[in-house]
C-alpha positions in Angstrom: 0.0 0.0 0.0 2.4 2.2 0.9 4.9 1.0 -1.3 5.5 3.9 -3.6 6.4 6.1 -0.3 8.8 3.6 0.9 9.6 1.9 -2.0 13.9 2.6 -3.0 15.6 5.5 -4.7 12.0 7.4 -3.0 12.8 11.4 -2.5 16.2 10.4 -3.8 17.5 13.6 -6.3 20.9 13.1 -8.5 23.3 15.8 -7.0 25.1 18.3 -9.3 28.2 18.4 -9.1 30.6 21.9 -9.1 31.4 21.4 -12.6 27.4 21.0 -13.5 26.5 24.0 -11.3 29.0 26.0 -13.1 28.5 25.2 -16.5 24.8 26.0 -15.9 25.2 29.2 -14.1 27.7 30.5 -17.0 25.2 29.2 -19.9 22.6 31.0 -17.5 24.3 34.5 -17.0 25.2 33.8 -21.5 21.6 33.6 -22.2 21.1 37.1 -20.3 24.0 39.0 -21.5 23.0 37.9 -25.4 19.2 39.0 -25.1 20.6 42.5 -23.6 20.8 45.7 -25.9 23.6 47.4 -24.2 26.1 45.1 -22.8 27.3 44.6 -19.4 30.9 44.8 -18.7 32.0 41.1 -17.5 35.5 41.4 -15.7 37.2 38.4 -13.5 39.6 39.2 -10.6 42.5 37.4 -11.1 43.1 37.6 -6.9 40.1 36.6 -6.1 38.7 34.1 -8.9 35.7 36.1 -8.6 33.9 37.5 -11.9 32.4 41.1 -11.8 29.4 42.6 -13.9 29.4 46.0 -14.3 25.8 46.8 -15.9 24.5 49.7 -17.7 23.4 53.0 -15.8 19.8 52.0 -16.6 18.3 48.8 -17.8 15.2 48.8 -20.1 12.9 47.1 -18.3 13.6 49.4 -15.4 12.8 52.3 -18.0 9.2 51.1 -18.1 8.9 51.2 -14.9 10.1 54.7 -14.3 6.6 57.3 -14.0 5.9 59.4 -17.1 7.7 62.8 -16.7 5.5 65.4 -15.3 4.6 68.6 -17.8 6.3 71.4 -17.2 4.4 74.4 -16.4 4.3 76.0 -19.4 3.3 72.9 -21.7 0.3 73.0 -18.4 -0.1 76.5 -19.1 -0.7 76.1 -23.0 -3.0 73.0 -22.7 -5.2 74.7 -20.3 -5.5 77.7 -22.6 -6.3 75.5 -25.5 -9.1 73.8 -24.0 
């Protein structure tokens, strides 16, 4: 009855191994960098090991979510008179 709760190799996951986990991280961070418009900056520190990413000031998706620019005064000023 229970069988398929106690049965072998139950809750039993294949781990990854360093070289896996790297290899996927790396094809990961790949995939990201390629879809971007302007490129990051991808650096290693030879001390370290350690690889930086400098991104761009502003990244497009945060663009959209940025509020619309509010109207000046004078652009206020004109519409108001129009209407």
């Amino acid at each position: 009855m229970f069988k398929f709760m106690f049965g072998r190799g139950a809750g039993k996951s294949a781990a990854e191994t360093q070289r896996q986990t790297v290899e996927r991280a790396v094809e990961e961070l790949n995939s990201v960098l390629a879809g971007m418009a302007d490129k990051a900056v991808v650096g290693v520190d030879l001390n370290s090991g350690l690889l930086t990413v400098t991104l761009p000031e502003q990244m497009p998706d945060e663009a959209l979510a940025l509020p619309a620019p509010e109207a000046d005064e004078d652009t206020q000023v004109e519409e108001k008179a129009a209407a």
